[in-house]
C-alpha positions as CSV (number, residue, x, y, z in Angstrom):
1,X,103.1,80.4,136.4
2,X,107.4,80.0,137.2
3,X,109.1,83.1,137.5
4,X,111.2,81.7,134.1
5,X,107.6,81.0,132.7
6,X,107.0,84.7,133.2
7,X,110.4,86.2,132.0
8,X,109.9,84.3,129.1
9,X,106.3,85.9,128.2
10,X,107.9,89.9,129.4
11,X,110.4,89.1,126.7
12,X,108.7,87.8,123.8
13,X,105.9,90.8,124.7
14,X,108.8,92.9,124.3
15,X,110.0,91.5,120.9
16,X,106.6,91.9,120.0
17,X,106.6,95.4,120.6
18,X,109.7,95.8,118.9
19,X,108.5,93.8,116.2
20,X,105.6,96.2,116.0
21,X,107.5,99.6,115.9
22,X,109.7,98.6,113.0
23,X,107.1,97.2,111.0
24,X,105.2,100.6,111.5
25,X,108.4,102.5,110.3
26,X,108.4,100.4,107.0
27,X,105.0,100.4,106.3
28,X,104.3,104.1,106.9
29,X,107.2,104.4,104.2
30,X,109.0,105.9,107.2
31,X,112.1,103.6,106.1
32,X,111.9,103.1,101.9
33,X,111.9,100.2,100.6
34,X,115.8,99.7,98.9
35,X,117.0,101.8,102.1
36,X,119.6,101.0,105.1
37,X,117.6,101.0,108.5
38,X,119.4,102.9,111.1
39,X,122.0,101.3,113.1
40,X,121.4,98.7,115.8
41,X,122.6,100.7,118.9
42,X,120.3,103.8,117.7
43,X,117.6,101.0,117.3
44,X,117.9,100.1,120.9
45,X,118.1,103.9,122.0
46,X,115.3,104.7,120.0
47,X,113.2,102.1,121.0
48,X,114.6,101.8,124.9
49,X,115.2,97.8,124.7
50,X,117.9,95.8,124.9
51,X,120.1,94.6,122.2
52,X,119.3,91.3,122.5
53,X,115.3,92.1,121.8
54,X,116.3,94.4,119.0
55,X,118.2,91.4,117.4
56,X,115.2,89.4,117.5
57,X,112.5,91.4,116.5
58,X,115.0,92.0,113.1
59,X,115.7,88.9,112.7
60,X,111.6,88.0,113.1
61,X,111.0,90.8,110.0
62,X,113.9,89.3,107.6
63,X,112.5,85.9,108.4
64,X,109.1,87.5,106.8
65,X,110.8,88.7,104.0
66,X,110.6,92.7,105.0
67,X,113.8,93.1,105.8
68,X,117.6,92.0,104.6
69,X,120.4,91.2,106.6
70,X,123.8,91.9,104.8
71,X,126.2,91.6,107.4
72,X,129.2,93.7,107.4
73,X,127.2,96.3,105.5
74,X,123.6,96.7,107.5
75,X,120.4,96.2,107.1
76,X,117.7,97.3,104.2
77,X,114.3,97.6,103.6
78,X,113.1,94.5,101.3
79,X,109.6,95.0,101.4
80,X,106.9,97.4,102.6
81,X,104.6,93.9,104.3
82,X,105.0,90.6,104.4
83,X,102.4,89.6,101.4
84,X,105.2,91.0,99.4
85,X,108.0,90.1,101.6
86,X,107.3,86.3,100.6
87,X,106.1,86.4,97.0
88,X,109.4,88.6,96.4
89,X,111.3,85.3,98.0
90,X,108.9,82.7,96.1
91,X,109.9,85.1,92.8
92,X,113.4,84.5,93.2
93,X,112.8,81.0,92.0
94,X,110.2,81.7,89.7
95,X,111.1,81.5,85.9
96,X,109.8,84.1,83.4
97,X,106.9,81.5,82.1
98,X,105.7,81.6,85.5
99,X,106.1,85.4,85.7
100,X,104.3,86.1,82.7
101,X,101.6,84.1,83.5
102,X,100.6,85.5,87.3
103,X,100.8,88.9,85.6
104,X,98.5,87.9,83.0
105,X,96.2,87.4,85.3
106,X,96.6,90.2,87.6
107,X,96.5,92.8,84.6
108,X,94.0,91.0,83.1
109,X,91.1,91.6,86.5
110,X,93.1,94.8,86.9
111,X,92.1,96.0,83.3
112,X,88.5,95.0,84.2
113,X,88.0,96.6,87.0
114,X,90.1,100.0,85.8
115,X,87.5,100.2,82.9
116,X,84.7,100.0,85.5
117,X,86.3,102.6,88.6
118,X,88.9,105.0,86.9
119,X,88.8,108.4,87.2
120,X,89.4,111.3,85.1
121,X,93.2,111.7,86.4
122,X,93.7,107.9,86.1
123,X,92.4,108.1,82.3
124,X,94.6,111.2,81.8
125,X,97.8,109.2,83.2
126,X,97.3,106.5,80.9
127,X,96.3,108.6,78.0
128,X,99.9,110.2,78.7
129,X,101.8,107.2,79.0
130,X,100.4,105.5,76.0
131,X,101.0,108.0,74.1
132,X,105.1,108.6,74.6
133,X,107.7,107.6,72.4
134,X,107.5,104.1,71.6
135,X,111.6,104.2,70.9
136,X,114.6,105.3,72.7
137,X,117.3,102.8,74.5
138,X,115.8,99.8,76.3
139,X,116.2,101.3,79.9
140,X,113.5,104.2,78.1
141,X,111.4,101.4,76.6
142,X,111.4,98.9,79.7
143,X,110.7,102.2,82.1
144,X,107.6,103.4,79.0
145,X,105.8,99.8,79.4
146,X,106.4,99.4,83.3
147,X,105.0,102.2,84.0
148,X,102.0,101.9,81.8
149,X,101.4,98.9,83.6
150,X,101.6,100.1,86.9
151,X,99.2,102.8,86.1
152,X,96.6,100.0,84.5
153,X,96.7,98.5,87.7
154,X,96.7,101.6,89.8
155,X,93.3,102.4,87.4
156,X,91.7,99.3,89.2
157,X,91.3,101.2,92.6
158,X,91.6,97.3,94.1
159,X,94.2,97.3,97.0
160,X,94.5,94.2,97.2
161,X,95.1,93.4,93.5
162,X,97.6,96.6,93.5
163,X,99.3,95.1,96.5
164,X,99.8,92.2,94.6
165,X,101.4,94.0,91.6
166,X,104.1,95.8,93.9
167,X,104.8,92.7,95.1
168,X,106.1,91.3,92.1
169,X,106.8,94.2,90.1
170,X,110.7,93.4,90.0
171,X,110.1,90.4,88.4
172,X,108.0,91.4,86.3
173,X,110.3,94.6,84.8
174,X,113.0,91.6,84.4
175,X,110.4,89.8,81.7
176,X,109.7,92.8,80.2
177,X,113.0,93.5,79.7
178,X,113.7,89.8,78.2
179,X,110.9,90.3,76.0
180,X,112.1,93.7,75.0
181,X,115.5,92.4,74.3
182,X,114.5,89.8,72.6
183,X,113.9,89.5,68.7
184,X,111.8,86.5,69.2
185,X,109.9,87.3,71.9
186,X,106.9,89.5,72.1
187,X,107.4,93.2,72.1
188,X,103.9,94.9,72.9
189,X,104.0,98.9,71.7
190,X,101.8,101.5,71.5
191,X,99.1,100.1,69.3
192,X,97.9,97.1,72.2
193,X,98.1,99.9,74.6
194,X,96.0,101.9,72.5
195,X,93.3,99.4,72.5
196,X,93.6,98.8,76.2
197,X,92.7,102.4,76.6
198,X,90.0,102.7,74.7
199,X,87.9,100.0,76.5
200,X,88.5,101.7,79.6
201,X,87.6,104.9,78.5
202,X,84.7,103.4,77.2
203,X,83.9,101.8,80.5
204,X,84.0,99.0,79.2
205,X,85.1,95.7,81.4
206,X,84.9,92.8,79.4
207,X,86.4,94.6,76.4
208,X,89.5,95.9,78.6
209,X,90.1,92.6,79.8
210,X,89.7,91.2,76.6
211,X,92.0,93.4,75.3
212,X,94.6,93.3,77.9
213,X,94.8,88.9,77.5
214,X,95.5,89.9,73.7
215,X,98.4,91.6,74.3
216,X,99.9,89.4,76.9
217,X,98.7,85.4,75.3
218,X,101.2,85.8,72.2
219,X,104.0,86.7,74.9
220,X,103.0,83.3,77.1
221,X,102.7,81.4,74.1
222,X,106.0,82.2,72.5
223,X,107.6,81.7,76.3
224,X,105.8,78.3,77.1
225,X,106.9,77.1,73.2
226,X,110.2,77.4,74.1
227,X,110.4,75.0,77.5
């Protein structure tokens, strides 16, 4: 192997490693999603490499979609791994039919499996959410249902699946918030939640996932009658 042959593999080895410390810091919730990663030159004094491998192993991780690059300003956490690094830039693009329809089917497995593996505290967090004041301003209405959700999915125990869900979660609080807003659009409440809740505590899959498409199909007709 050439000596530039071999300078090239000691660099990109130490990109790599780079690469592999920041990712650890963002995934280990070490840097929050939504927050400013320190400063370049405490990067490279942190990490002991040179600015030039720093700028690349950044660059490497907003490529994936984990981090952002706003220059003049810093650099932020976009996502927590790169599963939801790129479904958060194919979302971007995504209108709310398209939305509305992946969550449909994420809540609809995840209401399966939460009938089938919650616990006793998962029950009591939905019992408690369910049950909250179904009024208020939109921000507490939109916050009520999005957090319902989350706690559905949570209920499933299936990483995976609840990886999934975080992935998209921004998107999907926009359409629930343009359902919410909007007279002619869908606006599930307490009752449908209700229902949800008692086929999972009744253990019951099919009837949780039943119940969770019933709630969701009127919102995906109403969107897909209006393309």
């Amino acid at each position: 192997m050439s000596w530039i042959a071999m300078r090239a593999v000691t660099r990109m080895s130490l990109v790599d490693q780079a690469i592999s410390r920041l990712r650890e810091a963002i995934v280990s919730g070490e840097w929050p999603v939504g927050e400013r990663i320190p400063s370049e030159p405490e990067l490279v004094g942190t990490l002991g490499v040179a600015r030039n491998t720093m700028r690349e192993a950044v660059r490497a991780l907003a490529h994936s979609g984990m981090l952002e690059v706003r220059h003049g300003d810093g650099t932020y956490v976009r996502a927590q791994n790169e599963t939801e690094g790129v479904l958060q830039r194919r979302l971007q693009l995504a209108d709310l039919l398209e939305v509305v329809t992946v969550r449909r089917g994420l809540e609809v497995e995840a209401a399966r499996q939460a009938a089938e593996r919650h616990t006793t505290d998962d029950l009591a967090r939905l019992t408690a959410l369910s049950r909250s004041p179904d009024r208020g301003s939109l921000d507490h209405r939109v916050t009520r249902a999005v957090d319902f959700h989350n706690a559905l999915v949570d209920a499933s125990h299936n990483q995976l699946l609840i990886e999934l869900y975080r992935a998209i979660i921004g998107a999907v609080t926009l359409g629930i918030r343009q359902a919410t807003a909007d007279p002619g659009l869908s606006d599930v409440g307490t009752r449908e939640h209700e229902e949800l809740l008692a086929a999972i505590g009744d253990r019951d899959g099919d009837r949780a996932a039943q119940a969770a498409a019933r709630h969701l199909d009127p919102l995906v007709a109403q969107v897909r009658a209006r393309l």
